[in-house]
C-alpha positions as CSV (number, residue, x, y, z in Angstrom):
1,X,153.2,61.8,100.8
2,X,149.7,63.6,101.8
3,X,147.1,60.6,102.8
4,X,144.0,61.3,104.0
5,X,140.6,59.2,105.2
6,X,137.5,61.1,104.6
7,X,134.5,58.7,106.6
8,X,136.9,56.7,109.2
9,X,135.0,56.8,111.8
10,X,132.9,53.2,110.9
11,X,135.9,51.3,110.1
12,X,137.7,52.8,113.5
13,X,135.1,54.0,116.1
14,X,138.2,54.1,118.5
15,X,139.1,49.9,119.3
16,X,141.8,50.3,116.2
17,X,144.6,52.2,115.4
18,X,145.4,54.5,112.7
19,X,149.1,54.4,113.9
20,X,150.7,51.7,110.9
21,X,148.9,54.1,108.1
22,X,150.4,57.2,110.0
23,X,154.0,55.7,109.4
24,X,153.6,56.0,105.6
25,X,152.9,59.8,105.0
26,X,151.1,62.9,106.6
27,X,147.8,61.6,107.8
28,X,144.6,63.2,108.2
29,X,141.8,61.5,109.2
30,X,137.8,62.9,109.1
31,X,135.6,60.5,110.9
32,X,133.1,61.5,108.4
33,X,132.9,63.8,105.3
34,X,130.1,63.5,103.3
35,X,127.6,60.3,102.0
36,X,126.3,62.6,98.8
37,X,128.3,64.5,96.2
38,X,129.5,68.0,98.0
39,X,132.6,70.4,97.0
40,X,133.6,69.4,100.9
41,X,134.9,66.0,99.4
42,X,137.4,67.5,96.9
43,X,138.4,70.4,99.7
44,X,138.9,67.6,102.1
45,X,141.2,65.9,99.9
46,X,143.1,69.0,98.7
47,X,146.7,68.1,97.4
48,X,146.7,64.4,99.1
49,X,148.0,61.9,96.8
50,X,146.0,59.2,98.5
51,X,142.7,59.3,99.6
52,X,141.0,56.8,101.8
53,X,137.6,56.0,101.6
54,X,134.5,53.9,103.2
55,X,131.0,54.6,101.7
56,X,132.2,58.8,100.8
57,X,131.3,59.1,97.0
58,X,134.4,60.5,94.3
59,X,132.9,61.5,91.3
60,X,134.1,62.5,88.1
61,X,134.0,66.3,89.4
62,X,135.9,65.2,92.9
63,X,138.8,63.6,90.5
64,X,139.1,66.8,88.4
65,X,139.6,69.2,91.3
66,X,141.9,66.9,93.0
67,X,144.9,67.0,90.4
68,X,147.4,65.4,92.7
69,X,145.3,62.5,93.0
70,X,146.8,59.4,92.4
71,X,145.5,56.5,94.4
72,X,142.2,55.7,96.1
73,X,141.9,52.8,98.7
74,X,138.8,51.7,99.5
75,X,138.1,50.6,103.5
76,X,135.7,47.8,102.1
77,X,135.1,45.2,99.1
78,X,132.6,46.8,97.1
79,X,133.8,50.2,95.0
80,X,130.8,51.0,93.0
81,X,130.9,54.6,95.0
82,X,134.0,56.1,93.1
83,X,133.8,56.6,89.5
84,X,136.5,53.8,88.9
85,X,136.7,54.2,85.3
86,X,137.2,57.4,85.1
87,X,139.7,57.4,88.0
88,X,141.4,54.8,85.6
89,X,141.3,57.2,82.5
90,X,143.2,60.2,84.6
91,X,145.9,57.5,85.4
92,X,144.6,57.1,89.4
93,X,144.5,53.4,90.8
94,X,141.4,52.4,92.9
95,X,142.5,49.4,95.2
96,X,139.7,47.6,97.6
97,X,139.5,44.5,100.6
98,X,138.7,41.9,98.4
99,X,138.1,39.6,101.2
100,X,138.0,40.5,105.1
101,X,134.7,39.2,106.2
102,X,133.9,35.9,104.9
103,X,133.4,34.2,108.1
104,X,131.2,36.9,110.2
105,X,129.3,37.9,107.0
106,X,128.2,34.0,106.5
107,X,127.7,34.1,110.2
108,X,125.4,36.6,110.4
109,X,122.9,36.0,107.3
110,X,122.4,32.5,109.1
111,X,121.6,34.6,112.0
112,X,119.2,36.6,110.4
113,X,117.3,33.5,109.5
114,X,117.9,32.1,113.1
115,X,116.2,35.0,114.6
116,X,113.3,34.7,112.2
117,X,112.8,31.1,112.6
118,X,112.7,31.4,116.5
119,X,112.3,35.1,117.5
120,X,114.8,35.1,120.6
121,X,114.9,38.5,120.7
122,X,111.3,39.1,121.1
123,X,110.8,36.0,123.5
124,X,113.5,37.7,125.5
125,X,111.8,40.3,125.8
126,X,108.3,39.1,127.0
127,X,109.8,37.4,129.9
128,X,112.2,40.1,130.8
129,X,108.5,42.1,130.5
130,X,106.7,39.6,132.8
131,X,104.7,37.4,130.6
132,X,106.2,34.3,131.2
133,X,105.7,34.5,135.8
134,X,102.1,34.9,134.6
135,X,101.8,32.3,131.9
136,X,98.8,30.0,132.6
137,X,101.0,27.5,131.4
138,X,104.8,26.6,131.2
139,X,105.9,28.0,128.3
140,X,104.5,30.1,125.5
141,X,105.5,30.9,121.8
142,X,104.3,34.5,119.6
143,X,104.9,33.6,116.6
144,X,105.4,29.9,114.8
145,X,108.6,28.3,115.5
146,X,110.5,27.1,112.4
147,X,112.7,24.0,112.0
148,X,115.6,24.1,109.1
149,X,116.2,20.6,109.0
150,X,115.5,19.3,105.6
151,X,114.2,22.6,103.8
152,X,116.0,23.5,100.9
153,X,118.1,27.0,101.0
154,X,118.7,28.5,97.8
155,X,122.0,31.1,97.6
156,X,122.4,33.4,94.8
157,X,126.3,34.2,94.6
158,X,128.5,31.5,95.4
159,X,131.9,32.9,95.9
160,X,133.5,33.2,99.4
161,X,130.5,34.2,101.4
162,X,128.0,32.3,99.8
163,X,130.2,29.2,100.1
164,X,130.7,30.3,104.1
165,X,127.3,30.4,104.6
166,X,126.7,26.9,102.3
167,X,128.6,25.1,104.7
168,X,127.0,26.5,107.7
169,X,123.8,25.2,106.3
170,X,125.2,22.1,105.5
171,X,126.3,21.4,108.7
172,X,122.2,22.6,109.9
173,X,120.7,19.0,107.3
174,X,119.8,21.8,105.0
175,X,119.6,21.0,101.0
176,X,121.9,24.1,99.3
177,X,121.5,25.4,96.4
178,X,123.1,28.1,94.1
179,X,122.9,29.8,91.1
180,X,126.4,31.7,90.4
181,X,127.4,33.3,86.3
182,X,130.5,31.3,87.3
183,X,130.6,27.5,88.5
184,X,133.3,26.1,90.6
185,X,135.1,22.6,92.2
186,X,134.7,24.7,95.8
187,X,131.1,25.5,95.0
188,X,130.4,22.0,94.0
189,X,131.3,20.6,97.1
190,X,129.5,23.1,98.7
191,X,126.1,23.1,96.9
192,X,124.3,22.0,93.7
193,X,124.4,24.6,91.0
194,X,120.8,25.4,89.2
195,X,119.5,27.8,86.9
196,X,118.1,31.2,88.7
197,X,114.4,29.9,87.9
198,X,114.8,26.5,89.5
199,X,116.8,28.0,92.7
200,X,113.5,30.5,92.6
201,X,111.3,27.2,92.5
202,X,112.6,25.5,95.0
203,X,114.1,27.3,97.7
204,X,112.6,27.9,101.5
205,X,114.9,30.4,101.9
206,X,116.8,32.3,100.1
207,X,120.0,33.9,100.0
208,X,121.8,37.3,98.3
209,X,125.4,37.2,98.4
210,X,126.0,38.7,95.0
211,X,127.6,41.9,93.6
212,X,126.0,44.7,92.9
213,X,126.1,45.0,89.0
214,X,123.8,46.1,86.0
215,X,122.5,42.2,85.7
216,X,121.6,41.9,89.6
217,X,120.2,44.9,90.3
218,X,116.8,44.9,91.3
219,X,116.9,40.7,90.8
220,X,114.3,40.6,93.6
221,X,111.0,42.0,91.9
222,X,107.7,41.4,91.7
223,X,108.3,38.8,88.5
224,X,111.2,36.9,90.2
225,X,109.1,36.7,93.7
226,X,105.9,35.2,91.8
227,X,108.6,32.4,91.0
228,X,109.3,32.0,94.5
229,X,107.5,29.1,96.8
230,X,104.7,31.1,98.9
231,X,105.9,31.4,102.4
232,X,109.6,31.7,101.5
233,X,112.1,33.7,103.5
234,X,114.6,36.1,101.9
235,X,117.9,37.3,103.6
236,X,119.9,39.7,102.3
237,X,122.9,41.6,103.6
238,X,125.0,42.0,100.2
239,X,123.7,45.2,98.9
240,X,120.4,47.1,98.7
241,X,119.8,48.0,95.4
242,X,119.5,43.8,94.7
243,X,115.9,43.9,95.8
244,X,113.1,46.6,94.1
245,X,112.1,47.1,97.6
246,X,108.1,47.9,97.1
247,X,108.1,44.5,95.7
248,X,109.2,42.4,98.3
249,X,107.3,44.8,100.8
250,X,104.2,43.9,98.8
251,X,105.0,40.5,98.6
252,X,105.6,40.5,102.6
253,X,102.7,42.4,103.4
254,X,100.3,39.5,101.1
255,X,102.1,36.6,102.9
256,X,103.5,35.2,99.3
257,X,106.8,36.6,101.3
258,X,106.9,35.0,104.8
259,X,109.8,37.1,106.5
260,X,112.9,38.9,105.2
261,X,116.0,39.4,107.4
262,X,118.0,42.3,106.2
263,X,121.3,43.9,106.8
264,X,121.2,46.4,103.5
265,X,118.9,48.8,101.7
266,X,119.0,50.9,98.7
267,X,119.7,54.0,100.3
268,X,122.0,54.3,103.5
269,X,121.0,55.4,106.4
270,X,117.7,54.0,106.1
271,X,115.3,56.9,104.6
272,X,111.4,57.4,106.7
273,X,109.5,56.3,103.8
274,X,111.2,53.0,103.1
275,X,108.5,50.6,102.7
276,X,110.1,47.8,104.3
277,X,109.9,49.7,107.4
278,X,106.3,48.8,108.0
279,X,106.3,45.8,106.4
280,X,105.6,42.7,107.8
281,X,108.1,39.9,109.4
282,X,110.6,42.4,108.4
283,X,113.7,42.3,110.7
284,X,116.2,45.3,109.7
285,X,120.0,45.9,110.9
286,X,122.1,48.9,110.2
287,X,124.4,47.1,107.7
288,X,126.4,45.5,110.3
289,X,127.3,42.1,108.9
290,X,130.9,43.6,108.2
291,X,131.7,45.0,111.4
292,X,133.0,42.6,114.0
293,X,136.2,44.3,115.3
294,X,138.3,41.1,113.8
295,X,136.9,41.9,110.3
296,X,137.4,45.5,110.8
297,X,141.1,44.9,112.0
298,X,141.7,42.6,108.6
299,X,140.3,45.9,107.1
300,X,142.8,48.1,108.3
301,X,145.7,45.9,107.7
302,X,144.8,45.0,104.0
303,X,144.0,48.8,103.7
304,X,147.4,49.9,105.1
305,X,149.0,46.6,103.2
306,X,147.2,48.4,100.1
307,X,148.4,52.0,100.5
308,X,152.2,50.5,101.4
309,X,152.1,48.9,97.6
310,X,150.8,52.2,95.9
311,X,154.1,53.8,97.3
312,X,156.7,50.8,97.1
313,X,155.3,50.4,92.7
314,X,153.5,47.3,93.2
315,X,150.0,48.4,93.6
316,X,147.9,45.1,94.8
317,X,144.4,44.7,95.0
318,X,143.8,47.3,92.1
319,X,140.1,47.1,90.5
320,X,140.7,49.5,87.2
């Protein structure tokens, strides 16, 4: 049995192991491969049956020069980067994490809106720099300090993030709501379910911890944001391609937008010209929500877990 990773180096920059995958076949593992179609994925993978992937693409053209083929286990939850349908027409299983980092990715999008609402990191700084030793007076603030209590956060995609992050709000007096295609008891208790519009309406901040798919794509534009209270705060660290990013860039840039914390954009690593780059109140990480070395390690072990099934019959965690 030929297994090989092709971009393992974000999962495992050295504080895990690939040892417990090693004990199921010949392993060979690339730290990184390629983030754009190229002929070195399909070479890379050669005559592997399994292939193990993070954020490297398979295309249609990478599954027909890799015959032996047979299963693909994806190092994360989301799987929109291998052509899963037509992996599942040539009779090859794509299996993902379907839930590793519920916890730390609730944890930080409630940081992200922390760090606006108080700036620590910049006030950090300015002492660190001096300013406070030579403050006239005996403190100082930059920018306008924000309290949470009361204001109404509205959270689009209330599965097992956006719940996690629904009861950290909770527990900060904040009002929740959510607007989810599909209702539940656990979201109930969690938050009050509205209609898109109204969660648009009445939301201080607001939340993305949807999917990526055809009918949230782009769901932050210039038509949805005129919905939006002016001043509110967005924080997204889902995926990208949710916001039309000139939009909310605009929208920051003209105030309607008061800040946006974000974890993800539509094309990864960041390119120059992004225009939330210059855009105001903007606070960018390098999609990093996920990476906690416990959530990585739950990544490995469902990963290898994953692989383990392929072999014994019983794929789990297939999504095609």
């Amino acid at each position: 049995m030929k297994i090989v990773v092709l971009d393992g180096y974000t999962e495992n920059p050295g504080d895990l192991s690939w040892g417990e995958l090693e004990k199921l076949g010949d392993l060979t593992v690339y730290d990184r491969t390629a983030y754009q179609e190229s002929p070195l994925i399909a070479e890379r993978i050669g005559g592997a049956e399994v292939a193990v992937i993070n954020k490297t693409p398979i295309s249609r053209e990478t599954i027909d020069a890799c015959p032996n083929l047979k299963a693909i286990a994806v190092l994360a939850t989301g799987y929109n980067v291998v052509n899963y349908e037509y992996a599942k027409e040539k009779g090859i299983i794509v299996q993902n994490v379907p839930t590793y980092g519920t916890q730390i990715v609730g944890q930080y999008a409630v940081g992200l809106l922390l760090e606006i609402c108080s700036h620590y990191g910049h006030h950090d700084q300015t002492v660190k720099a001096g300013a406070w030793e030579n403050n006239d007076d005996w403190c100082y603030w930059d920018y306008p300090l924000i309290e949470l209590y009361g204001k109404t956060a509205g959270i689009i995609g209330l599965g097992r993030i956006g719940q996690a992050t629904a009861k950290i709000l909770n527990a900060m007096n904040m009002k929740v709501l959510a607007y989810d295609a599909v209702e539940s008891e656990t979201g109930r208790q969690v938050a009050e379910y509205v209609t898109l519009d109204e969660l648009f309406a009445r939301s201080d901040v607001i939340f993305l911890h949807c999917p990526l798919f055809p009918s949230t794509e782009g769901i932050i534009n210039k038509d949805n944001i005129a919905k939006m209270k002016d001043g509110v705060i967005l924080i997204n660290n889902s995926r990208g391609q949710l916001v039309v990013e000139q939009d909310l860039a605009d929208a920051l840039n003209s105030g309607k937008v008061f800040a946006a914390g974000l974890d993800v954009v539509s094309t990864e690593p960041i390119r120059p010209d992004n225009p939330l780059k210059t855009a105001k109140n903007t606070i960018i990480t390098p999609h990093i929500s996920w990476a906690a070395q416990a959530a990585r390690q739950r990544i490995m072990d469902i990963t290898v877990d994953n692989v383990k099934s392929y072999i014994e019959g019983h794929p789990q965690n297939v999504v095609n």
